[in-house]
C-alpha positions as CSV (number, residue, x, y, z in Angstrom):
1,X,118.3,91.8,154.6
2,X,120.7,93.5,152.5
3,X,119.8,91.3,149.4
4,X,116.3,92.9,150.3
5,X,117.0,96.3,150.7
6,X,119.6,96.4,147.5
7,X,116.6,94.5,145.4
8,X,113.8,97.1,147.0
9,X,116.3,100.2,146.2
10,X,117.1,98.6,142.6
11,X,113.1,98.7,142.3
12,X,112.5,101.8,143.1
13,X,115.2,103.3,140.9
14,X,114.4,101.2,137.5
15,X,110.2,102.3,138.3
16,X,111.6,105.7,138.1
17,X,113.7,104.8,134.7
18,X,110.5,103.2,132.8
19,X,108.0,106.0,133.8
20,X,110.4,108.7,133.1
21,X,111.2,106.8,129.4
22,X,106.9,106.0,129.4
23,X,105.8,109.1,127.2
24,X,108.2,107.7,124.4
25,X,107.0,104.2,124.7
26,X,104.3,102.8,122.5
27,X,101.2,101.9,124.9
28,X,101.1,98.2,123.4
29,X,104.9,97.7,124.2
30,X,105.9,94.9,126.9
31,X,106.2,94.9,130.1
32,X,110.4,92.9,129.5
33,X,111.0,95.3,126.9
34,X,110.2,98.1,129.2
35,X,112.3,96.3,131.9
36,X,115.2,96.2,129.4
37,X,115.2,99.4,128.3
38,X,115.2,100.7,131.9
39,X,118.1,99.0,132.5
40,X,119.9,100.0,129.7
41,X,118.5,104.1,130.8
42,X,120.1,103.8,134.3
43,X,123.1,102.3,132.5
44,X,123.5,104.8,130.1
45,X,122.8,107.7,132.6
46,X,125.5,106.7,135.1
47,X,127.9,106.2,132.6
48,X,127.1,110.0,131.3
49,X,127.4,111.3,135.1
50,X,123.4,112.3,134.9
51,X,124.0,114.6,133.2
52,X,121.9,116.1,130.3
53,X,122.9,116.2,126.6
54,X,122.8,119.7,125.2
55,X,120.3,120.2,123.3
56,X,120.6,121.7,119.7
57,X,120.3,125.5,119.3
58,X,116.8,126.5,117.7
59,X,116.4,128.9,114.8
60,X,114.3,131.3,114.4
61,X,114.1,131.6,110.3
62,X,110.6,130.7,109.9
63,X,106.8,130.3,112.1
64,X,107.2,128.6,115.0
65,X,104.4,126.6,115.7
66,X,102.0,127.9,117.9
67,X,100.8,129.7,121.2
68,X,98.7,128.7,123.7
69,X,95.2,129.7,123.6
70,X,93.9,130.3,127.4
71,X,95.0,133.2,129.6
72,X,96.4,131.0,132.4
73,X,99.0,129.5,129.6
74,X,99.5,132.8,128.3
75,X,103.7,134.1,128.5
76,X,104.8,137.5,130.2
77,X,105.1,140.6,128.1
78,X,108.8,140.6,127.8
79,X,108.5,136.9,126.0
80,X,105.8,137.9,123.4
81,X,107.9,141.0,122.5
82,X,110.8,138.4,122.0
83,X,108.4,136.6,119.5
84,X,107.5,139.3,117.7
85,X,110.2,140.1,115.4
86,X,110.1,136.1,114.9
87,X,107.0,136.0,113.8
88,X,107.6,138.8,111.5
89,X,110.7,136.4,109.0
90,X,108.1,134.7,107.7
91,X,109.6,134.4,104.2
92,X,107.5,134.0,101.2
93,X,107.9,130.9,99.3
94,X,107.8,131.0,95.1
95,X,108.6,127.5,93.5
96,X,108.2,126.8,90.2
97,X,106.5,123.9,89.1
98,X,108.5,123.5,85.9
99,X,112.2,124.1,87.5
100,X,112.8,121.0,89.7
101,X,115.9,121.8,90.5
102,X,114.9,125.8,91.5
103,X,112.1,123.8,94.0
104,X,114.1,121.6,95.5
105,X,116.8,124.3,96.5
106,X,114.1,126.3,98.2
107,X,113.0,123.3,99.9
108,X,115.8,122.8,101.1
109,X,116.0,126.2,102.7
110,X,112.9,125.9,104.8
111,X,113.3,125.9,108.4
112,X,112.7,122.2,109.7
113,X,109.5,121.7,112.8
114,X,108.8,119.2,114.8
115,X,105.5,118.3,117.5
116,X,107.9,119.1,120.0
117,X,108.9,122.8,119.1
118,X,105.4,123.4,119.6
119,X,106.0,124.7,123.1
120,X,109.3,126.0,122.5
121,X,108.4,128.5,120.4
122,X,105.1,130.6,120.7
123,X,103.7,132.1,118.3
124,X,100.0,134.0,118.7
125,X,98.9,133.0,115.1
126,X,98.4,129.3,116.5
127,X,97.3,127.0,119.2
128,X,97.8,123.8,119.8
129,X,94.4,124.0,122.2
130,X,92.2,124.5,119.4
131,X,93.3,121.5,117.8
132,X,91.0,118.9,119.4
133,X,87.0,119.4,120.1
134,X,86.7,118.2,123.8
135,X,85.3,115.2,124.7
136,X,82.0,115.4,126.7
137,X,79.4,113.2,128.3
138,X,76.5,115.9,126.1
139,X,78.3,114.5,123.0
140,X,76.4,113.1,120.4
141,X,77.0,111.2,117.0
142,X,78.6,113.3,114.6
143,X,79.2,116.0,117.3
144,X,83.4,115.3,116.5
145,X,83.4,115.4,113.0
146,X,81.3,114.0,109.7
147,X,84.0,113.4,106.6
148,X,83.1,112.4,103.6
149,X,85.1,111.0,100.5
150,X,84.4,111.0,97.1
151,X,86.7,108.2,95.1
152,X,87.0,104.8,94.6
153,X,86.5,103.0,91.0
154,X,86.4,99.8,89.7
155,X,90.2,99.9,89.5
156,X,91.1,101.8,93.0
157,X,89.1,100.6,96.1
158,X,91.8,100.7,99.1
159,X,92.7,104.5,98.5
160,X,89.1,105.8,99.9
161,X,89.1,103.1,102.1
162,X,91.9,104.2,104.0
163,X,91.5,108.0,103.4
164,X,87.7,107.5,105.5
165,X,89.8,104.9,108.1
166,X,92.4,107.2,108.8
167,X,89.9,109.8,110.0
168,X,87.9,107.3,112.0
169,X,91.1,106.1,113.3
170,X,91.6,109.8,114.5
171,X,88.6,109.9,116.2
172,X,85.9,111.5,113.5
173,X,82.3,110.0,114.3
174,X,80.6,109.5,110.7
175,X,82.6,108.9,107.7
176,X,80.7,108.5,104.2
177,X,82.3,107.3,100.6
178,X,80.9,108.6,97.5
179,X,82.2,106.1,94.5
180,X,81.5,104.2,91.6
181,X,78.9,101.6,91.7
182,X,81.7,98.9,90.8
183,X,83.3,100.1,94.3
184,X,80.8,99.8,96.6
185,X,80.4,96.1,97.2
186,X,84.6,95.9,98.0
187,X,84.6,98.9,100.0
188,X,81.7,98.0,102.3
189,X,83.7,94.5,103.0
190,X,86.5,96.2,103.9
191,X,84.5,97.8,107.6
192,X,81.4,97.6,108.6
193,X,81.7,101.6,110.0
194,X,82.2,103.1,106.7
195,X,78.9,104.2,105.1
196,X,79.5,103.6,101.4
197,X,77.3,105.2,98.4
198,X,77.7,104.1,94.9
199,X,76.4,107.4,93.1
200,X,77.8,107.0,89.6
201,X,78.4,103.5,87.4
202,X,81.8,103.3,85.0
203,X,80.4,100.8,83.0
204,X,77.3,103.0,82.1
205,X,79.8,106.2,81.3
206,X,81.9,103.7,79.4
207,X,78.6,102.8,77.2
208,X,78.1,106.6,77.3
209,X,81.7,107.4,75.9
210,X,81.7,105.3,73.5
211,X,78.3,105.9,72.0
212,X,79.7,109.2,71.5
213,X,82.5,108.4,70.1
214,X,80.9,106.3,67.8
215,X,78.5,108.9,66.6
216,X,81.7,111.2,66.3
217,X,83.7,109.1,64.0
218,X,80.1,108.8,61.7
219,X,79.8,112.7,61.7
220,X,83.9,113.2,60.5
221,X,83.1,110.9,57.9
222,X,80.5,113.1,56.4
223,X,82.7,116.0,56.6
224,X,85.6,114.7,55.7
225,X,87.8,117.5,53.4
226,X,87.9,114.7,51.1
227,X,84.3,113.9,51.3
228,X,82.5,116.9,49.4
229,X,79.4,117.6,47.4
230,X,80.5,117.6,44.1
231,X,78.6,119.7,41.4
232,X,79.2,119.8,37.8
233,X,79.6,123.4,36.8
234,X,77.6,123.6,33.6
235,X,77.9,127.4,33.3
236,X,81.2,127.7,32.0
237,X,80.6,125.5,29.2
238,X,83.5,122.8,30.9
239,X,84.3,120.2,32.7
240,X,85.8,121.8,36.1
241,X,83.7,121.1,39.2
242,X,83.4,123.7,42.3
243,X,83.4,121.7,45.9
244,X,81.0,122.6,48.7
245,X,82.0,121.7,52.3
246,X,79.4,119.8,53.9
247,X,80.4,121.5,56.8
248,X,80.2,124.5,55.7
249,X,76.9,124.5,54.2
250,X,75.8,123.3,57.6
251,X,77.3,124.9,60.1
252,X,77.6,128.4,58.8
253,X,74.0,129.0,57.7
254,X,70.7,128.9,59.1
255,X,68.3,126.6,57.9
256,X,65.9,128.9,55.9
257,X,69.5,129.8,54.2
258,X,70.7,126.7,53.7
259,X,67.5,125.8,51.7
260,X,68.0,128.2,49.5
261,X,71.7,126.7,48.6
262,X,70.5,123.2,48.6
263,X,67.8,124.5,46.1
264,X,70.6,126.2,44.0
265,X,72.7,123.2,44.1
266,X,69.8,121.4,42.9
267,X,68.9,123.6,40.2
268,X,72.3,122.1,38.6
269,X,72.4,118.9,39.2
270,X,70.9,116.8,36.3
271,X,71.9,113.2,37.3
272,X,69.0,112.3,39.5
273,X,71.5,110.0,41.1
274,X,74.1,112.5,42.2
275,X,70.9,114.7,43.7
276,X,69.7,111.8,45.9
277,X,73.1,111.4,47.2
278,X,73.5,114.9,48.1
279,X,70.1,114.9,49.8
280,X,70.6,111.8,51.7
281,X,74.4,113.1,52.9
282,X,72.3,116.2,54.0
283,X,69.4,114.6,55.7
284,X,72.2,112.2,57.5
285,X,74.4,114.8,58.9
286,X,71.5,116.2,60.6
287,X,70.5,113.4,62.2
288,X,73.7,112.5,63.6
289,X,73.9,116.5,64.7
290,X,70.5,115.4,66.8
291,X,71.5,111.9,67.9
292,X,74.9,113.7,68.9
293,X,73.3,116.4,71.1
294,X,70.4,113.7,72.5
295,X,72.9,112.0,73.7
296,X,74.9,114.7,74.8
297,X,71.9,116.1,77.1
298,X,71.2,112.9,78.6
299,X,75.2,112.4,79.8
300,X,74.6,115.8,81.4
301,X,71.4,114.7,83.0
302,X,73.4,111.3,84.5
303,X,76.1,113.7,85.7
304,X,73.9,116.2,87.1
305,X,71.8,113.0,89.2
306,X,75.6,111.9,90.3
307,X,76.3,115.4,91.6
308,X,73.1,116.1,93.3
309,X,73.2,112.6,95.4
310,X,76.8,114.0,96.7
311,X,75.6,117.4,97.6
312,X,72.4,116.4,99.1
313,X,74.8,115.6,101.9
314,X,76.9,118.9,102.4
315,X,74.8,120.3,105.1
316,X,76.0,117.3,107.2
317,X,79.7,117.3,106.2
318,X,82.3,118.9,108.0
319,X,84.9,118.4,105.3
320,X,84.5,116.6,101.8
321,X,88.3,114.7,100.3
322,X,88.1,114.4,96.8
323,X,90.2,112.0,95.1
324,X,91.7,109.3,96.7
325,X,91.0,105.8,94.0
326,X,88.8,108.5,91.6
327,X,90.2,107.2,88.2
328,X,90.8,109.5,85.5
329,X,87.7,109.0,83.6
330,X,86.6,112.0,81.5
331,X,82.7,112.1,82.6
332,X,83.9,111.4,86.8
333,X,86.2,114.3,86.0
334,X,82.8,116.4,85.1
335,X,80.9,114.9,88.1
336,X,83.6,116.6,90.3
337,X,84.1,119.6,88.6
338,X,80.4,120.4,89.6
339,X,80.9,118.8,92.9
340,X,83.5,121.0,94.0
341,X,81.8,124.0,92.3
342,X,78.8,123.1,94.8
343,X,81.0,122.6,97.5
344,X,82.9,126.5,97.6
345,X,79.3,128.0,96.8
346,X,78.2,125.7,100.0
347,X,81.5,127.0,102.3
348,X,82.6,123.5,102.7
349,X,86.0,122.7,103.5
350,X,87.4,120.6,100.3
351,X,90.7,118.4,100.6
352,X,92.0,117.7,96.7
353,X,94.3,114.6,96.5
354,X,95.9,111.9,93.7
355,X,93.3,112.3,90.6
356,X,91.6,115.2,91.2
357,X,94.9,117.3,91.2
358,X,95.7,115.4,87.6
359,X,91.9,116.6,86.6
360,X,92.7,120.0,87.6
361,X,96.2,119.5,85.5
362,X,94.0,120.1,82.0
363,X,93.8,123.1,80.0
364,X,90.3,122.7,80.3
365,X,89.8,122.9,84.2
366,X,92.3,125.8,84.6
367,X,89.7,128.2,85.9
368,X,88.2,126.2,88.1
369,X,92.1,125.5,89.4
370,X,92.2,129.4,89.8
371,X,88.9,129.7,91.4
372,X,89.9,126.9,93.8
373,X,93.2,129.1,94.6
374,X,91.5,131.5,96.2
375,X,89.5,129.4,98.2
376,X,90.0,129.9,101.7
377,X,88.2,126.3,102.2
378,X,90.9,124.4,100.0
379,X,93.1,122.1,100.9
380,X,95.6,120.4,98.4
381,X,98.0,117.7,98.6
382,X,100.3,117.1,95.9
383,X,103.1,114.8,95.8
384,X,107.0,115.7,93.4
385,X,104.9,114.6,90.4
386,X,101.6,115.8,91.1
387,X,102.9,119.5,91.8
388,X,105.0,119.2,88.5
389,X,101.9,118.8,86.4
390,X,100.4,121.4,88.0
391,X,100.3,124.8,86.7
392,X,102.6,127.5,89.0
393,X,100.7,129.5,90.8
394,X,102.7,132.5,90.0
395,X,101.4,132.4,86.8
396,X,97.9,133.5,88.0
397,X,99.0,136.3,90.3
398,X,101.1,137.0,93.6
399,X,101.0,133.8,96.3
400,X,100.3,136.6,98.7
401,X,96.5,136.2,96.7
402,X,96.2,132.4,97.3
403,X,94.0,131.7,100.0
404,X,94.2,128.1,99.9
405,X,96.7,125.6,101.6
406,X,99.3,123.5,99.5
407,X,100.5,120.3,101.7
408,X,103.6,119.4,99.3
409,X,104.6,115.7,100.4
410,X,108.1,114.3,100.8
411,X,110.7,113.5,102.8
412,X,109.8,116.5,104.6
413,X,106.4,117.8,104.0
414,X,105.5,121.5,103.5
415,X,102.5,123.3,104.3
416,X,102.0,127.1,102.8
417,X,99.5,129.4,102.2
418,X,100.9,132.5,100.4
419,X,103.7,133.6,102.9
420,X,103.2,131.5,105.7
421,X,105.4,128.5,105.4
422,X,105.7,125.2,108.0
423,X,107.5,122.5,107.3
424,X,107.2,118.9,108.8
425,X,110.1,117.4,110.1
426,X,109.2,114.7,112.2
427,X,111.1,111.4,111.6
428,X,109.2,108.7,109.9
429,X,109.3,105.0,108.3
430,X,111.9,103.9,105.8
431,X,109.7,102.1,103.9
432,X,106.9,104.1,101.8
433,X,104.3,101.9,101.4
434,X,101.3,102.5,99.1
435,X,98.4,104.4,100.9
436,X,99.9,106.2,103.1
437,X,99.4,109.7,101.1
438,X,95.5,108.4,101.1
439,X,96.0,108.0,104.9
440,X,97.3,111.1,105.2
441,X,94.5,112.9,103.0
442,X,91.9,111.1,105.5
443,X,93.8,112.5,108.7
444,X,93.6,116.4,106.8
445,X,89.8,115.4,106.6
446,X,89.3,114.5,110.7
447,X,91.5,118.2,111.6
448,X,89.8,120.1,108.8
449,X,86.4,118.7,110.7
450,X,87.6,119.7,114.0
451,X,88.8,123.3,112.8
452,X,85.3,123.3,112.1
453,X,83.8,122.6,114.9
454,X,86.1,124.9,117.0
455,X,85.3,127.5,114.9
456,X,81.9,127.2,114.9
457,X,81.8,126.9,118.4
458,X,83.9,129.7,119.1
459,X,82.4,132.7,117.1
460,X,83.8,135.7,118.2
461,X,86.3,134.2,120.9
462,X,89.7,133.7,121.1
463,X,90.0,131.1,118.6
464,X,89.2,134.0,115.7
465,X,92.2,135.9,116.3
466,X,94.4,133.0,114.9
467,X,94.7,133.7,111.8
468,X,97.1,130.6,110.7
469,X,95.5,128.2,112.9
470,X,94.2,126.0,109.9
471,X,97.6,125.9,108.4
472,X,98.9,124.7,111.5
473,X,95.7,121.8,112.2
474,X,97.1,120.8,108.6
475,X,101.0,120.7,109.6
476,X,99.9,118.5,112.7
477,X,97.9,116.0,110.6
478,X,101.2,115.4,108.4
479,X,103.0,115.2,111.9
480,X,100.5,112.5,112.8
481,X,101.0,110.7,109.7
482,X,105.0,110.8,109.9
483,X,105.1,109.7,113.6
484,X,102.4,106.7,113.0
485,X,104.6,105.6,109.9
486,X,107.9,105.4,112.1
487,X,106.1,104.0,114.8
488,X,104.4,101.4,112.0
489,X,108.1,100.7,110.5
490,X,109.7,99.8,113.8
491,X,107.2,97.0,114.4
492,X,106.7,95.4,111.2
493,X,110.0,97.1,109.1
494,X,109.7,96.1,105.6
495,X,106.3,94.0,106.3
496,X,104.9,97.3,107.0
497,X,101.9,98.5,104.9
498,X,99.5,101.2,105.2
499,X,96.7,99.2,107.7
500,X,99.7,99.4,110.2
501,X,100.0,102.7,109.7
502,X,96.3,103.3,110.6
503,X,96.4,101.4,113.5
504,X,99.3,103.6,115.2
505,X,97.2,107.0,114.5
506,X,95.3,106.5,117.7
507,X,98.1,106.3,119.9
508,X,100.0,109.0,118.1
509,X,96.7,111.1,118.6
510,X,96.5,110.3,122.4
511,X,100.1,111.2,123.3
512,X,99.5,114.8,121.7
513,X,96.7,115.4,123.6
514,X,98.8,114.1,126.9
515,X,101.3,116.8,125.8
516,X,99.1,119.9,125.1
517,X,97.3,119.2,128.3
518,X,100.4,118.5,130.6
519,X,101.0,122.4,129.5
């Protein structure tokens, strides 16, 4: 009897252990490692006397992370007015992309935020209820968000792959990839749920390029400094010669003109020879100028079919990522300048990542760079090197002006627009495995679509009087990330790669939702 009641006792008290140690437990973990851990809980806990370790003391430098959205969760008076000279040290954040050591420093300075302070601190610029679009038996296919990436080359075909899986993983319903023709096949192998588009062809811009370049090197040739029309000058009774730039008499004259000087040159040229060759290096340049603009016209009519077979599908999209696998090739580069151009006068929210941030590096895409600063819709995600090349953003104006969000990834990733500052602190893997900045890109994508669909849904309600809550959908995404990866690295530790990563997201997902609605 006593063996009984002692085992029936023992029972009772380890249940309690593992269910009060469940929430931290991945769902997949067994039923003897549960056991065990129990065990070693009710171990640890009478040795400490039951009582609780203290818990560290919060600060209150920067933005907490959010407050809760429906009246019934809503704090008395005298705890918003404690919030509200907190929510007033927001500090504004200036780092220089050409000082590395000036950025890291203010890094370093940032107030650190993890999923969990969410309900410590309020704040009524956020909600962590507006994060995730209910789930409803009325629901219908695409109702919880359409994505779409554009990326993927003949080179790079698992970055787009696992930006679109990450957000499927999160629970988007449609996901579409815009790529290159040569990364269609590869992709499409990797799932059957990814709806895959080839909508422009490398090896046909490569024919393009170099057809150009071709035609470039013939046209230099004629108009080489050292390649000149040479005529004898008979007038001053010598031998000296006067040089007339091809170029010159080409480019800075209109045709009726430059008859006229091709007629005086003529007039004293008496080597019948020497004439010919003047007229034929005449008549030549001209029809490389024509061959060089055909050509020209018919890469912007490729580009322009390219562009018009992404945008075709805006109307669908509730977000569009840009640049996971793109490539760097010069005529993609103008596919997506067009593409995103398309995309702010359609009010589409864009996500830039890996190439498209080196595209928007070059002197000749800074104003589109600007334009995309003040896009409320933007979304970047550089990493140390990325933000490097980028321009400063101080060197267009005051960050108080920048409407768009910059996720900057590290150890530590921070999310600002302007002012507002959050940084993500949560622990995650020690091993940083290739793909997981695509993953992250794709899990931006599924929160950017469910902002969306909030928003849309709540016009004029509650939800509009958030003003931060996209910066803070954007903080939880990188929180996602950083919590799959340590979850990821404790199972498969140095074997870990990014599909492991992927396949934690769900559960990561799941166990926020358990917390928001357990408050």
């Amino acid at each position: 009897l006593c063996v009984v009641l002692l085992t029936s006792t023992m029972t009772l008290v380890l249940s309690y252990a593992v269910n009060s140690l469940h929430r931290y437990m991945h769902p997949k973990t067994p039923l003897s490692r549960r056991l065990a851990v129990g065990w070693l809980f009710l171990i640890s806990r009478v040795a400490a006397g039951f009582c609780p370790s203290p818990q560290p003391q919060q600060s209150t430098k920067f933005i907490s992370a959010s407050a809760n959205s429906s009246s019934h969760h809503r704090h008395s008076s005298n705890i918003s007015a404690s919030f509200k000279s907190y929510n007033q040290m927001s500090t504004a954040r200036s780092v220089s992309n050409s000082n590395t050591a000036s950025a890291a420093g203010m890094i370093d300075q940032l107030h650190t935020k993890k999923w969990a302070d969410v309900f410590t601190h309020q704040n009524s610029n956020y909600s962590p209820h507006y994060l995730f679009p209910p789930l409803s038996s009325s629901s219908h296919k695409g109702s919880h968000g359409r994505i779409a990436i554009l990326g993927g080359s003949n080179k790079y075909t698992g970055a787009p792959y696992y930006a679109a899986q990450a957000a499927l993983n999160c629970g988007v319903d449609l996901a579409t990839i815009f790529c290159a023709a040569e990364a269609s096949v590869p992709i499409k192998c990797y799932s059957p749920e990814l709806m895959v588009q080839g909508v422009y062809s490398i090896e046909r811009f490569d024919a393009l390029l170099e057809e150009e370049e071709a035609l470039l090197a013939e046209l230099e040739k004629y108009k080489h400094k050292n390649d000149l029309i040479t005529v004898d000058n008979f007038d001053n009774g010598d031998d000296t010669t006067s040089n007339i730039s091809l170029d010159k008499l080409l480019l800075e004259h209109d045709d009726s003109h430059n008859e006229l000087i091709q007629n005086e040159l003529l007039k004293n040229v008496d080597d019948t020879k020497k004439m010919d060759d003047i007229v034929n290096k005449l008549q030549k340049v001209k029809q490389l100028q024509e061959s060089l603009q055909e050509l020209q016209d018919r890469q912007m009519e490729i580009i322009s079919k390219s562009v018009q077979d992404v945008v075709a599908m805006f109307p669908a999209l509730h977000a569009l990522c840009v640049g996971p696998g793109l490539g760097r090739h010069p005529l993609v580069f103008k596919v997506v300048q067009q593409v995103l151009q398309r995309g702010m006068e359609s009010n589409l929210t864009l996500i830039l990542d890996a190439d498209v941030l080196c595209m928007l590096s070059l002197e000749e895409y800074r104003e589109l760079y600007k334009e995309l600063l003040k896009y409320e819709g933007c979304i970047m995600t550089p990493n140390v090197m990325e933000m490097k090349r980028l321009p400063s953003t101080s060197s267009f104006g005051s960050e108080n002006d920048n409407k768009n969000i910059i996720v900057e990834k590290g150890h530590a990733d921070a999310v600002s627009r302007g002012d507002v500052v959050m940084q993500c602190a949560e622990e995650g893997g020690l091993k940083r495995s290739g793909g997981i900045g695509d993953v992250l890109a794709g899990t931006i994508s599924a929160y950017m679509a469910w902002n969306q669909i909030l928003e849309r849904g709540n016009e004029g309600g509650e939800m509009q009087g958030l003003k931060q809550q996209r910066v803070f959908a954007v903080w939880t995404a990188c929180c996602t990330v950083k919590r799959a990866t340590k979850l990821a690295f404790d199972n498969k530790r140095r074997a870990m790669s990014s599909r492991d990563v992927l396949d934690e997201i769900c559960g990561v997902i799941a166990h926020m939702e358990d917390d928001i609605e357990r408050r």
